[in-house]
C-alpha positions, -999 to +999 in steps of 0.1 A: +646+321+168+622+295+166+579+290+159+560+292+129+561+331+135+599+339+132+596+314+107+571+327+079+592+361+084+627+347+079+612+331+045+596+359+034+628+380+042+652+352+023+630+358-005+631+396-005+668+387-005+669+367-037+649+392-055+669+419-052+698+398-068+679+389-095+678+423-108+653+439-079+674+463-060+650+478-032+631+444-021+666+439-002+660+465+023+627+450+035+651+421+048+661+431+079+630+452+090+607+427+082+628+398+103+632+431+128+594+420+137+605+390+151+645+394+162+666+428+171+679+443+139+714+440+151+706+401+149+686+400+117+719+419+098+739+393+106+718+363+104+712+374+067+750+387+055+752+342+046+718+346+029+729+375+011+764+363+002+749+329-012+723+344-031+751+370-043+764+340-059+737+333-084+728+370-092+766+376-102+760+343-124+729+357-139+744+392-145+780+384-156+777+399-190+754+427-184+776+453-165+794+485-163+829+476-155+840+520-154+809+521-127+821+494-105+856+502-107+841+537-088+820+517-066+846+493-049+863+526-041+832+543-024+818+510-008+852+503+008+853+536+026+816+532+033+821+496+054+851+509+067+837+539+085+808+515+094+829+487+108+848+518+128+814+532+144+794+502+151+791+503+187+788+541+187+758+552+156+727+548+165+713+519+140+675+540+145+695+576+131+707+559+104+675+546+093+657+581+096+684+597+074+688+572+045+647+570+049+645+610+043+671+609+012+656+579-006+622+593-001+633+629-014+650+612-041+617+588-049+597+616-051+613+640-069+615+612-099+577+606-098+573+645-102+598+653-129+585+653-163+596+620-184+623+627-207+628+664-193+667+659-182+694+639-201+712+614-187+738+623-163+778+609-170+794+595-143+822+610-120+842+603-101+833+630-075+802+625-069+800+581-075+827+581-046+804+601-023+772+585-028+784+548-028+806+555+004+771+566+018+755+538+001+789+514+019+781+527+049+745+522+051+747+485+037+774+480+066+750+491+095+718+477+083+720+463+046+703+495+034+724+504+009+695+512-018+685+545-018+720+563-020+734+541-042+702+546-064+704+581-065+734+577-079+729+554-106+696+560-118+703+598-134+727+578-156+694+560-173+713+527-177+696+503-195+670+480-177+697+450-176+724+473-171+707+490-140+703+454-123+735+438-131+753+469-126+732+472-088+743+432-082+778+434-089+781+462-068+765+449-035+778+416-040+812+435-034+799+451-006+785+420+009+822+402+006+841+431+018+814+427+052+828+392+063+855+399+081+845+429+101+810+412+107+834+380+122+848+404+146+815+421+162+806+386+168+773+382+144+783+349+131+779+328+161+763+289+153+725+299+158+727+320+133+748+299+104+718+274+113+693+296+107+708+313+076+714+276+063+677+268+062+667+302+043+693+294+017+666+279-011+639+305-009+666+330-013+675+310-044+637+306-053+636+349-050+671+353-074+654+334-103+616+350-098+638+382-099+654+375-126+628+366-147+605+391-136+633+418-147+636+404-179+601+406-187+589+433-177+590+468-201+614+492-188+591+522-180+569+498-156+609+481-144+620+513-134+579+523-123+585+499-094+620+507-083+610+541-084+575+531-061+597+503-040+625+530-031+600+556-015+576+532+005+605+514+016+623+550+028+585+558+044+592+526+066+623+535+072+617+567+085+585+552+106+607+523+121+632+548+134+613+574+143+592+549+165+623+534+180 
């Protein structure tokens, strides 16, 4: 983990990090793939959990009036059960299957949005049912490889929260996640000195990505806001499915 290669990718992944807690939810799942160009994956999921739990700190900041308390309430149920089955089938699920299958939903899910109609089906209420399933999928896919988007946007974005909502809502939610993944992360060994170094170093452009995402949230309309999550959720499904397919 060293040279000006690993480096520029580390700093563009920090940054990737600190955008999606400002309020950009899919520009966290080119983290680990893009730092997967220079490390394993295994390695780049834990060198970035610090990154991620740091930069957690100022989105929750940022956000901490613009939330749905009844959606995270559903959430920390879902995520819980999601790390936990993670944490229980680390050494034995293939990291490569897991990126294939999250790749096909989110890209299903992407594309079906950009084809529908605008306006043409009402907002969906949220249950109980059906948040508990797709954030325990969405728990388990952060576990394994911080991929948590795509099922946790499927579920959100047929409520057609409001723009701030959407991205506080999102924040609060994997900042949980990222908090309940310490302990079991300790215990499979990814937070060994190297990589506290490392994740030390890529703590201010992380910072420098929470308040560019931030602002860029605020300020842009919500039809182009919700344009790019949308656009960001299937290509980042397509490299998904490439990556593991490949692998």
């Amino acid at each position: 983990m060293d040279g000006t290669y690993f480096w520029t990718l580390a700093v563009i992944a920090a940054v990737c990090t600190g955008l999606s807690k400002g309020g950009l939810p899919a520009m966290s799942m080119l983290s680990v793939p893009v730092l997967s160009l220079a490390i394993s994956p295994v390695t780049a999921a834990g060198l970035l959990l610090p990154v991620y739990l740091f930069s957690d700190i100022f989105g929750v900041l940022a956000y901490r009036h613009e939330f749905r308390r009844d959606l995270l309430k559903i959430t920390a149920v879902g995520m819980l059960i999601g790390g936990a089955i993670g944490w229980a089938t680390a050494t034995v699920v293939s990291e490569n299957l897991v990126r294939v299958l999250i790749g096909v939903i989110g890209a299903t899910f992407a594309v079906n949005l950009l084809l529908r109609p605008t306006g043409a089906v009402a907002p969906r209420p949220a249950t109980w049912g059906r948040g508990v399933f797709w954030t325990t999928i969405a728990g388990f896919t952060s576990f394994v490889s911080h991929a948590g988007a795509p099922p946790w946007q499927i579920w959100l974005m047929p409520m057609k929260l409001t723009k701030m909502a959407f991205a506080g809502t999102t924040t609060m939610a994997f900042a949980m996640m990222n908090v309940s993944k310490i302990v079991p992360y300790y215990y499979l060994g990814q937070f060994d000195p190297q990589n506290l170094r490392v994740a030390g170093m890529l703590l201010i452009p992380a910072v420098v990505g929470v308040y560019i995402g931030y602002r860029l949230t605020r300020l842009l309309p919500d039809r182009v806001f919700f344009g790019f999550v949308t656009w960001a959720l299937l290509g980042v499904s397509i490299k998904l499915i490439w990556d593991g397919a490949l692998a």
